[in-house]
C-alpha positions as CSV (number, residue, x, y, z in Angstrom):
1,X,-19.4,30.3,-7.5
2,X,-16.5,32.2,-5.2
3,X,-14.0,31.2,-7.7
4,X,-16.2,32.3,-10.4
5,X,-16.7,35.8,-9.2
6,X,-13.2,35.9,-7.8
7,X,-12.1,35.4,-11.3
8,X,-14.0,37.6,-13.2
9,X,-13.5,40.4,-10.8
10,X,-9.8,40.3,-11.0
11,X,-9.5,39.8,-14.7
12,X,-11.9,42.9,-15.7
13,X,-10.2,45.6,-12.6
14,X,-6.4,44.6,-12.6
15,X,-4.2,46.4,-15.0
16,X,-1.0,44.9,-14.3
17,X,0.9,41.5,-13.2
18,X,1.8,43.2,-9.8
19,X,-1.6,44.4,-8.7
20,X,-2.8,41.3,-9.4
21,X,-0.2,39.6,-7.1
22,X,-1.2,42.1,-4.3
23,X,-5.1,41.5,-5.3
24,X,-5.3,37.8,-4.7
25,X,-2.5,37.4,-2.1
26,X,-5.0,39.8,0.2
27,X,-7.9,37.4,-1.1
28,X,-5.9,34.7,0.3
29,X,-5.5,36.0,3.5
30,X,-8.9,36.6,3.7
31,X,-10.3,33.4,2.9
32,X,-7.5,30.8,4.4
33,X,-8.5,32.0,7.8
34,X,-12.2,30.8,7.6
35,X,-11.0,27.6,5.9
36,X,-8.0,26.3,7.9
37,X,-10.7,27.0,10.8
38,X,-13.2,25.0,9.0
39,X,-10.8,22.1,9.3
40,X,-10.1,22.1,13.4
41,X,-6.9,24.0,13.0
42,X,-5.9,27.3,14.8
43,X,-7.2,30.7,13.0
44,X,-3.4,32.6,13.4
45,X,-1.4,32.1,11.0
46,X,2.2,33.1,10.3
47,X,2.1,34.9,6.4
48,X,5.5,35.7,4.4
49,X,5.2,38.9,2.6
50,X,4.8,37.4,-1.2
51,X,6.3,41.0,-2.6
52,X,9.1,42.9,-0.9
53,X,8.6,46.7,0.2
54,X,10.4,47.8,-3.0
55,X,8.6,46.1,-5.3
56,X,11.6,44.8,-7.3
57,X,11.1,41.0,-7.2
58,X,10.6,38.8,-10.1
59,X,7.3,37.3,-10.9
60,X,9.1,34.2,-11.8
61,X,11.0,34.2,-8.6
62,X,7.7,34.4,-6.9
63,X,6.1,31.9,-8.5
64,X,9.3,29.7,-7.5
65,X,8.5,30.7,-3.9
66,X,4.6,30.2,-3.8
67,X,5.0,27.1,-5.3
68,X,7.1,25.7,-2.7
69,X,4.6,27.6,0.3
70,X,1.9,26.0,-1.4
71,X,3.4,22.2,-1.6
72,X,4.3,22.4,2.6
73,X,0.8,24.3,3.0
74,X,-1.1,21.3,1.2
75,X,1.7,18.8,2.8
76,X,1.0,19.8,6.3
77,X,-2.9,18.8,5.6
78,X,-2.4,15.1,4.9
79,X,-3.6,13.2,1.6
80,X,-3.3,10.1,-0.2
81,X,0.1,8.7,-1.0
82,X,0.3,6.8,-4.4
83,X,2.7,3.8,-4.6
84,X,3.7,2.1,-7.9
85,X,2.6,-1.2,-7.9
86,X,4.7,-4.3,-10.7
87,X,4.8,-8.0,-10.4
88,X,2.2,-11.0,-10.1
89,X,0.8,-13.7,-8.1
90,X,2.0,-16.1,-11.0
91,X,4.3,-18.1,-9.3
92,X,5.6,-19.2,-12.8
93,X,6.3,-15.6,-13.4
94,X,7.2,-13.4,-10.5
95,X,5.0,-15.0,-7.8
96,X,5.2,-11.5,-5.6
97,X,3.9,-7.7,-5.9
98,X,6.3,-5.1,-5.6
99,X,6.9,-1.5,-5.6
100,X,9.5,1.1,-6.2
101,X,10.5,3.8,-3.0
102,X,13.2,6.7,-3.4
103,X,15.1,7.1,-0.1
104,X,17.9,9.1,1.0
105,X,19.4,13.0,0.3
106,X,20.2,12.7,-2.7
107,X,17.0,10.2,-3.7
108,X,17.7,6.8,-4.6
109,X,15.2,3.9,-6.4
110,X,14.6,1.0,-4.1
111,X,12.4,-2.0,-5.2
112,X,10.9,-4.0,-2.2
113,X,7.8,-6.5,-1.9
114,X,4.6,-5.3,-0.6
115,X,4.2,-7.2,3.0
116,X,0.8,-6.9,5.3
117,X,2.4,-9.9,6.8
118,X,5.5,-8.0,8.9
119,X,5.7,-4.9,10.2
120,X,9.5,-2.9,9.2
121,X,10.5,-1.6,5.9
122,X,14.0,-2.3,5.0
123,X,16.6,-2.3,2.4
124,X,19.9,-4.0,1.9
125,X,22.6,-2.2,3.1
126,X,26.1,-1.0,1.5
127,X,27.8,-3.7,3.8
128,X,25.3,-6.1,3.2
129,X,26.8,-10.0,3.3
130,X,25.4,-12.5,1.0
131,X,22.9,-9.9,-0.8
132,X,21.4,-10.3,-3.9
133,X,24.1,-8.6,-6.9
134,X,21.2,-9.2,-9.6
135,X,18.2,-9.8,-10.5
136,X,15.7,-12.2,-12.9
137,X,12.8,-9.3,-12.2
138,X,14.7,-7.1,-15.1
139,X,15.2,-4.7,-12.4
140,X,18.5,-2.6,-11.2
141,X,19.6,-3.8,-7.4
142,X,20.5,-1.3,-5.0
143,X,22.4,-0.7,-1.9
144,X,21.7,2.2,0.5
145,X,24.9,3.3,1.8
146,X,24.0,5.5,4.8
147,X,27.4,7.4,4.3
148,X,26.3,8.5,1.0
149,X,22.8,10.3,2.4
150,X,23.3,13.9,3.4
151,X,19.7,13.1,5.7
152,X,20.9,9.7,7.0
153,X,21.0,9.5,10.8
154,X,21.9,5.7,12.5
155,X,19.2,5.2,15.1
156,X,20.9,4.6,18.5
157,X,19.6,2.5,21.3
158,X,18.9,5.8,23.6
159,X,16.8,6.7,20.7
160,X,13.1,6.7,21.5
161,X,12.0,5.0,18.2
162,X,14.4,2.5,19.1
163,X,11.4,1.5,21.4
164,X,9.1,1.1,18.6
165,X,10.4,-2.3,17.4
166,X,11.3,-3.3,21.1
167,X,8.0,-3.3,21.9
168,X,6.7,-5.9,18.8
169,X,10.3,-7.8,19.1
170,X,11.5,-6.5,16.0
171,X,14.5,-4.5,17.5
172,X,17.3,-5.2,20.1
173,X,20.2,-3.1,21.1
174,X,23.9,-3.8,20.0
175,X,26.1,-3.0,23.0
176,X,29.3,-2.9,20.9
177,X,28.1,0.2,19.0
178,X,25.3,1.3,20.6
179,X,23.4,0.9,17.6
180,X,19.2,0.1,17.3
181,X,19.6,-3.8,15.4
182,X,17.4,-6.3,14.4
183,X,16.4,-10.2,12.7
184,X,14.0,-11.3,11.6
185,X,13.2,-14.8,10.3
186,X,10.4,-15.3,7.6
187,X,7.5,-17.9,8.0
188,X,9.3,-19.5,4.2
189,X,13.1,-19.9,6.3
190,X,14.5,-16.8,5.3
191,X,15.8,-14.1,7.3
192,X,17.7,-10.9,7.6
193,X,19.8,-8.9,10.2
194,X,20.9,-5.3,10.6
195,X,20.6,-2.2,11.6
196,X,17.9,1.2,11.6
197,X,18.2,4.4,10.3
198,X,16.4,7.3,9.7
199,X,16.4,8.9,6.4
200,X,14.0,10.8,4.0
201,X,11.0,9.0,2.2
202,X,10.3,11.0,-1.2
203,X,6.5,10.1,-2.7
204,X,3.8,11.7,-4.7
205,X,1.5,13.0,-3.1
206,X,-2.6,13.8,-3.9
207,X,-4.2,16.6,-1.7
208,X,-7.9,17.3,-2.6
209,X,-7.4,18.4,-6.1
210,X,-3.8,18.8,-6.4
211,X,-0.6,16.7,-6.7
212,X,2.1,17.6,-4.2
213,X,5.2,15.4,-6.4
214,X,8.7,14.7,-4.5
215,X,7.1,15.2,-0.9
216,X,8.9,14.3,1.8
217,X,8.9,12.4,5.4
218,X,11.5,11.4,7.7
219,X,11.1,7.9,8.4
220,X,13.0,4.9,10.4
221,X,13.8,1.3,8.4
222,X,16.3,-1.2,8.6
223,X,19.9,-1.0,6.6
224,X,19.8,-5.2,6.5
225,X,23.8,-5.9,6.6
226,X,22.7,-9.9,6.4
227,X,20.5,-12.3,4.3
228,X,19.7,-16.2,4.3
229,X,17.4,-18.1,2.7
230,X,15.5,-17.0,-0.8
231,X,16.4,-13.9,0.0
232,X,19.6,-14.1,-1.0
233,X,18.3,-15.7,-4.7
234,X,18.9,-13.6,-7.6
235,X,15.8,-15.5,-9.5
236,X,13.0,-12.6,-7.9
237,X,15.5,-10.6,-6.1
238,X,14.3,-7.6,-4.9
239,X,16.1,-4.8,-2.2
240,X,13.8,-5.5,0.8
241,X,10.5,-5.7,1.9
242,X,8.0,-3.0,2.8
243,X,6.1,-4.3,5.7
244,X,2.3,-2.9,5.9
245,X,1.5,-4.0,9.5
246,X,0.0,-2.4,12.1
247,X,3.1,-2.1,14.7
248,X,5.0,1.3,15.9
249,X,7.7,0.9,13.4
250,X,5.7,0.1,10.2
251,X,6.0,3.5,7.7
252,X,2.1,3.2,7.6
253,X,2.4,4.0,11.6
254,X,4.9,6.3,10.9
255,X,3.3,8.5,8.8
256,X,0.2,8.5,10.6
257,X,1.8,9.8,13.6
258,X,3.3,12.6,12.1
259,X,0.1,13.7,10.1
260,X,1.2,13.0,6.9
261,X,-1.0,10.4,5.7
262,X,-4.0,8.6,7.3
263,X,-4.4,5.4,9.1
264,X,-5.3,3.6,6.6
265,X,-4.5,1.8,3.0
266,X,-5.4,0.0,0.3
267,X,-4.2,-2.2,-2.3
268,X,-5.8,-3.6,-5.8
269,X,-3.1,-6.3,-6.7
270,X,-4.2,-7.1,-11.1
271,X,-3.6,-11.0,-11.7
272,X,-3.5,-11.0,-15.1
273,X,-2.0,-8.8,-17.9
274,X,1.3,-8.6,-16.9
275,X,0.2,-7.8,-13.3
276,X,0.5,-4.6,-11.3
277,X,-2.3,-2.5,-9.5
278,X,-3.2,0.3,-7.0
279,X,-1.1,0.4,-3.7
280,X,-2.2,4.1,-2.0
281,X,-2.1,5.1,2.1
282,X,-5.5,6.2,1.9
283,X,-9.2,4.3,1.9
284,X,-10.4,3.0,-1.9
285,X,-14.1,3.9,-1.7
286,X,-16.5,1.4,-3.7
287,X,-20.0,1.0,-3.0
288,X,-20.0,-2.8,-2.9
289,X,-17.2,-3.2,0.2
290,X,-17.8,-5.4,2.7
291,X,-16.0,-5.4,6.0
292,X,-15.2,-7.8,8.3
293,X,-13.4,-7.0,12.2
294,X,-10.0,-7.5,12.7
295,X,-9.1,-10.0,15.6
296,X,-7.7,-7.6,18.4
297,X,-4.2,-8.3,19.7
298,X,-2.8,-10.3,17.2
299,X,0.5,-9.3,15.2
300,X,-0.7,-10.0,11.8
301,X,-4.1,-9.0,9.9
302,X,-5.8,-12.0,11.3
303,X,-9.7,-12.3,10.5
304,X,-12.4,-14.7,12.2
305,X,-13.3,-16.9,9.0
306,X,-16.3,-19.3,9.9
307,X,-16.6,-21.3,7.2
308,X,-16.1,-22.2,3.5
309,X,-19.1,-22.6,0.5
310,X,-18.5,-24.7,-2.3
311,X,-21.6,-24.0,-4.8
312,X,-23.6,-22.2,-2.0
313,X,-23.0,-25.1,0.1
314,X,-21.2,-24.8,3.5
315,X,-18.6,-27.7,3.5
316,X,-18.6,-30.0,6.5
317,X,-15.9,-28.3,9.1
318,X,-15.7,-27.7,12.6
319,X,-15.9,-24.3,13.2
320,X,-13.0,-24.2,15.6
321,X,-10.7,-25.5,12.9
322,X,-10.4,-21.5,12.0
323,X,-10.4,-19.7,15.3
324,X,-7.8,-17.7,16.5
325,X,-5.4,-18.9,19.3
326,X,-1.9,-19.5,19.9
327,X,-0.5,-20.2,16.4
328,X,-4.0,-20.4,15.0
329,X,-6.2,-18.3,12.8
330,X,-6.9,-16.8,9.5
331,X,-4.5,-14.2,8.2
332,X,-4.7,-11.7,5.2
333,X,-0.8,-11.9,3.6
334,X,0.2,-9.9,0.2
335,X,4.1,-11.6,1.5
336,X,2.3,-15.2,0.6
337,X,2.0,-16.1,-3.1
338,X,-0.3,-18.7,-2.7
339,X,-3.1,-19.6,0.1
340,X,-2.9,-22.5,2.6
341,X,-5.6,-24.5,4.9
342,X,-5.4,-26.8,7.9
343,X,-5.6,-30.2,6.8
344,X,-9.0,-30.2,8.5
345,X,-10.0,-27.9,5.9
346,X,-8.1,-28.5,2.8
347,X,-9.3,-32.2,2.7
348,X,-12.9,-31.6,2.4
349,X,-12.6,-28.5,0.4
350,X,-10.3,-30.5,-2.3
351,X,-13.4,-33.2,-2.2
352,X,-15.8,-31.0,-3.0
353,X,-14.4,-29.1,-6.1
354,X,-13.8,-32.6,-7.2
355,X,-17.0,-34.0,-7.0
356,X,-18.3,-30.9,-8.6
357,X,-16.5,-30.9,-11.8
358,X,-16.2,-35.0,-12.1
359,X,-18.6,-35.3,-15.6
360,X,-16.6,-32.4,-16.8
361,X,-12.7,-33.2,-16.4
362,X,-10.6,-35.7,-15.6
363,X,-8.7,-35.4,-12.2
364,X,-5.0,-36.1,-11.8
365,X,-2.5,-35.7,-9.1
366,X,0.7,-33.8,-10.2
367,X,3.7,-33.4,-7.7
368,X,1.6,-34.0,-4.8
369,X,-1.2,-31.3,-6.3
370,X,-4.7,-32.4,-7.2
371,X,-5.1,-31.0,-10.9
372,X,-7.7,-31.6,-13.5
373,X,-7.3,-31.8,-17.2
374,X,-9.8,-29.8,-19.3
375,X,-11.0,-28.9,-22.8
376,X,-12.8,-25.6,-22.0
377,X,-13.1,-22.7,-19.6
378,X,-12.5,-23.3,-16.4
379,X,-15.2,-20.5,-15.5
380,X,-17.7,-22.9,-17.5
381,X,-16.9,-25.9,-15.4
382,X,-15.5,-24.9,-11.7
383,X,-18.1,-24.1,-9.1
384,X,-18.2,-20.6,-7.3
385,X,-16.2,-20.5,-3.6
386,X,-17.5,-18.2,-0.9
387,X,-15.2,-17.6,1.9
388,X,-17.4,-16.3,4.6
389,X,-16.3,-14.1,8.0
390,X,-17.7,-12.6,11.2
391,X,-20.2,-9.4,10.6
392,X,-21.9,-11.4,7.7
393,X,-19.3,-10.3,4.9
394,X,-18.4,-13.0,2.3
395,X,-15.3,-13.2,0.3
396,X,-16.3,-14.8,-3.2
397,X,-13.6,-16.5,-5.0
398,X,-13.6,-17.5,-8.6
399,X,-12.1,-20.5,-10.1
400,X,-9.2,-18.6,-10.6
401,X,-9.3,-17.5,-7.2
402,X,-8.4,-20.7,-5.9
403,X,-7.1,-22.6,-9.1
404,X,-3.6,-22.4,-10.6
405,X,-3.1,-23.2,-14.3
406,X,0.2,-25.6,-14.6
407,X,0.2,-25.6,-18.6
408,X,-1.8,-25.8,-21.8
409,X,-1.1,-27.9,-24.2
410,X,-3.3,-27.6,-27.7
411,X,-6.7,-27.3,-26.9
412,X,-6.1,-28.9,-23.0
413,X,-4.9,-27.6,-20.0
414,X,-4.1,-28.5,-16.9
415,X,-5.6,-26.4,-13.5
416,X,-4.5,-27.1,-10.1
417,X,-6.1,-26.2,-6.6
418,X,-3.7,-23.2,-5.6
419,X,-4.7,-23.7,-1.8
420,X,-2.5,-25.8,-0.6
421,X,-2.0,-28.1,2.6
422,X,-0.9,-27.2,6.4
423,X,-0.1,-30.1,8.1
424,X,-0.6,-29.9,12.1
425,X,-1.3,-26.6,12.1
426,X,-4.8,-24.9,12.8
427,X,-3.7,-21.8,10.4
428,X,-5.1,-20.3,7.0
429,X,-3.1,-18.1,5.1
430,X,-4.6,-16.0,2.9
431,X,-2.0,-15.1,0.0
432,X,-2.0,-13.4,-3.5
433,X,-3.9,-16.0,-5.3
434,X,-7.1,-15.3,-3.4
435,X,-6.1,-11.3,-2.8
436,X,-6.0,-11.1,-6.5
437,X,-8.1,-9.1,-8.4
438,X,-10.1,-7.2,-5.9
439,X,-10.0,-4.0,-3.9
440,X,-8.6,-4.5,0.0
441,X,-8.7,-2.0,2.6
442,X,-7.1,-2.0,6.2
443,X,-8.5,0.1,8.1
444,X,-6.6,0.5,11.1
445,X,-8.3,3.2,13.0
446,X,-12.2,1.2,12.5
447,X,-9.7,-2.1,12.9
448,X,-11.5,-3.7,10.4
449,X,-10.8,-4.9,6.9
450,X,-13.0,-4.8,3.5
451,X,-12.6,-6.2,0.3
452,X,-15.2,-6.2,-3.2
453,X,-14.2,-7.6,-6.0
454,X,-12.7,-5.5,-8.9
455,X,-10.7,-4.9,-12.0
456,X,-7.6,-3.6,-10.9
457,X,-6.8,-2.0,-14.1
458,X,-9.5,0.7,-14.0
459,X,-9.2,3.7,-11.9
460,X,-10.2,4.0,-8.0
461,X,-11.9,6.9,-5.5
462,X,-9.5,7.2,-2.8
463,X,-10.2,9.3,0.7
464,X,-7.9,10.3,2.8
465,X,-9.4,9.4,6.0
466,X,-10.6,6.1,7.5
467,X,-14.3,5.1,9.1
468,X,-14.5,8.3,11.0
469,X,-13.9,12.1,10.4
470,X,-13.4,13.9,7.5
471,X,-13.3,12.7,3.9
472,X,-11.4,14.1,0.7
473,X,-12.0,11.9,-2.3
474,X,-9.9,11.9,-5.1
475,X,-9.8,9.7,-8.5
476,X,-6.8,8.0,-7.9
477,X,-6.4,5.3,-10.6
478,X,-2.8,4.9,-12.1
479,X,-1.4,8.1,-11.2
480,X,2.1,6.2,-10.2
481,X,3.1,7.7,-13.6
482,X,2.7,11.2,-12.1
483,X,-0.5,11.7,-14.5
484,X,-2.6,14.5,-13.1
485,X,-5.8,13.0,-11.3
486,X,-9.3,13.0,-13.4
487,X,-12.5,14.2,-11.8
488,X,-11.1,15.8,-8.5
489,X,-13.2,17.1,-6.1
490,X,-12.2,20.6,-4.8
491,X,-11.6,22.1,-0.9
492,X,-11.3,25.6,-0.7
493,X,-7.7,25.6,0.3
494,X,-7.1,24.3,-3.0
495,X,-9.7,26.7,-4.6
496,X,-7.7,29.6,-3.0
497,X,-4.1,27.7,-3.7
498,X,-4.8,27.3,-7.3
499,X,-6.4,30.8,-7.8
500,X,-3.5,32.6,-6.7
501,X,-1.4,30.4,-9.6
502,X,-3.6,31.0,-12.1
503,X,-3.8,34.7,-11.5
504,X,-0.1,34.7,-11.6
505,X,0.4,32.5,-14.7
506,X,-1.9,34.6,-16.7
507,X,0.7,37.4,-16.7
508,X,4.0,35.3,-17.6
């Protein structure tokens, strides 16, 4: 109703595009007080004069200027940061998520696999030995080539962020040039070696009701100068990895330090249709989320699962098979393609699907897998998994949750069990198969993580804060093609923001 009578007032007494200017930049300085207030901040503020004393400039060299005041002004406030999401679980396909990051001064296009399961973001560097040159994804490679970024700074081992990755083991110091390195090794063999640097992150960003595009952040990742393993395969090659965790030097960390984005993300990974999904740094709000505790002190997203329900009925295994110890526990892992269970758990598990579906299929053991052949859906014959955790949330898995389809020949196909075997090791890992196809969200300040199940093709409410303090919720669906949110909900900073634009606009 202030907008309303704002409006109207302005249209029916202003006579020209400069009072109107002076009209509404006074309004703004009367209301942005009482609102930056309203949100814990303090009341002085430092104003540019919008107009200068002579009254000469140019409305469109105004509107150049407000626009940018008005993208730091909404910046400095913190939102929801949209991600593009491509790729599938389908390890016939893709088998891995990825997204697409601009770095660098001037911006460059990086593609890098969504991790929860490691902490660092990096690329591959200009120098890089044994790196990737193409790539079976249909995507262009890249190299950043810190030389070739205006904003590029090497981080030195005097530098405090250095300490970051010290302090989780994923940095040491090179006394030969001083420079912050690091290696890591990958739980599939592979590994990677470098350096860090700091450099700009560009992203899109959603602020209450309004899209802040090509913001910015100055953020620390690794320049990897070294590959081995699959990551040096051109098959899925990708430029790096984007790690999610919960360390110092993740970019989720980052950004949460420096009040850019919250403490918090979510992810809604599609598994079928070609793949994609949602990937946002802010919480996906659905009414139907459970949570479950995060286990305290652990380096990955680990989770207390308690036990397993085949058909509503809990399948015979010790309870301490899945507790968390050295080397033990249940983890939540986008960087896994599949999902895997301690022999003492994938034995009785594999029994009982099978002895649920015996008068329906015919069982067969392919490469080591335990498959069935089948001559209709496998929703009609499989039997409904629960996977259920501490604090009484259940994750429920379909049968293509937890079944792979190998091929289909005619009117038969062939399913496997996508969990597969850990021998010796008390660990379950869950991967994309089971994170498939359902809305996740870590939610590091609450430590806790909730999931519901979901089509990841339809749109999302995203807000930009976690389980406590203040909550902004915005549409966010598939705005990674820089589509202007649907159904916004409005602040008064972006009330006020927005009127002075309009007002402005309607004498251009």
């Amino acid at each position: 109703d202030l907008v309303k009578l704002l409006t109207l007032r302005i249209r029916t007494q202003l006579g020209s595009a400069m009072s109107a200017v002076r009209l509404t930049a006074a309004i703004l300085v009367c209301l942005l007080p009482m609102t930056v207030l309203s949100y814990g901040f303090p009341a002085a503020l430092k104003l540019e004069r919008a107009v200068p004393a002579n009254h000469e400039m140019e409305i469109s060299q105004l509107k150049a200027r407000d626009r940018a005041r008005h993208g730091r002004l909404l910046q400095s406030l913190g939102g929801v940061i949209d991600f593009p999401v491509d790729g599938t679980f389908d390890p016939f396909v893709v088998g891995l998520y990825y997204t697409k990051l601009r770095l660098g001064s001037p911006p460059r296009d990086f593609y890098v696999q969504i991790d929860t399961g490691s902490d660092v973001l990096w690329v591959s560097c200009a120098s890089c030995n044994g790196c990737p040159q193409t790539s079976g994804l249909q995507i262009q490679l890249n190299y950043f080539d810190p030389g070739s970024s205006v904003t590029a700074t090497p981080i030195s081992c005097s530098d405090q962020r250095c300490s970051w990755g010290i302090q989780s083991s994923d940095s040491g110091c090179s006394v030969q040039n001083n420079l912050c390195a690091y290696t890591f090794q990958y739980g599939d063999g592979s590994g990677t070696s470098g350096f860090y640097v700091s450099d700009v992150l560009q992203f899109d960003m959603i602020v209450g009701s309004s899209l802040v595009p090509n913001s910015t952040a100055q953020v620390v990742f690794g320049c990897s100068t070294s590959q081995t393993g699959d990551l040096v395969k051109s098959d899925r090659a990708v430029d790096g990895i984007f790690g999610f965790g919960q360390q110092g030097m993740s970019v989720v960390s980052q950004l949460a330090s420096q009040g850019v984005a919250p403490r918090v993300f979510s992810h809604c990974l599609k598994g079928e249709n070609g793949g994609g999904g949602i990937l946002v740094l802010g919480e996906i709000v659905a009414p139907n989320l459970v949570f479950t505790p995060l286990v305290p002190s652990q380096p990955h997203y680990n989770v207390n699962l308690l036990s397993i329900s085949v058909n509503g009925q809990a399948l015979p295994i010790n309870p301490s098979v899945f507790s968390t110890s050295n080397g033990q526990g249940t983890i939540i892992d986008t960087g896994t393609t599949l999902a895997y269970l301690s022999e003492e758990a994938y034995v009785p598990f594999v029994e009982a699907i099978t002895k649920a579906v015996a008068q329906s299929v015919r069982p067969v053991v392919s490469k080591g897998n335990q498959c069935y052949v089948i001559v209709s859906s496998v929703a009609d014959v499989f039997p409904p998994v629960s996977l259920n955790f501490a604090g009484g949330a259940s994750m429920f898995l379909n049968p293509q949750d937890y079944l792979i389809q190998q091929n289909n020949v005619g009117g038969t196909s062939v399913w496997c069990i996508g969990f597969q075997r850990i021998q010796n090791q008390g660990i379950t890992i869950l991967g994309d198969l089971v994170l498939k196809d359902k809305i996740f969200v870590y939610d590091l300040v609450g430590q806790r993580i909730g999931w519901a199940n979901y089509d990841c093709s339809m749109s999302v409410n995203v807000s930009a804060t976690s389980s406590s303090g203040r909550s902004e919720y915005v549409n966010a669906g598939q705005f990674s093609d820089n589509a202007a949110p649907q159904k916004l909900s409005l602040n008064m900073v972006g009330n006020t923001l927005m009127l002075l634009l309009m007002v402005i606009n309607m004498f251009l």
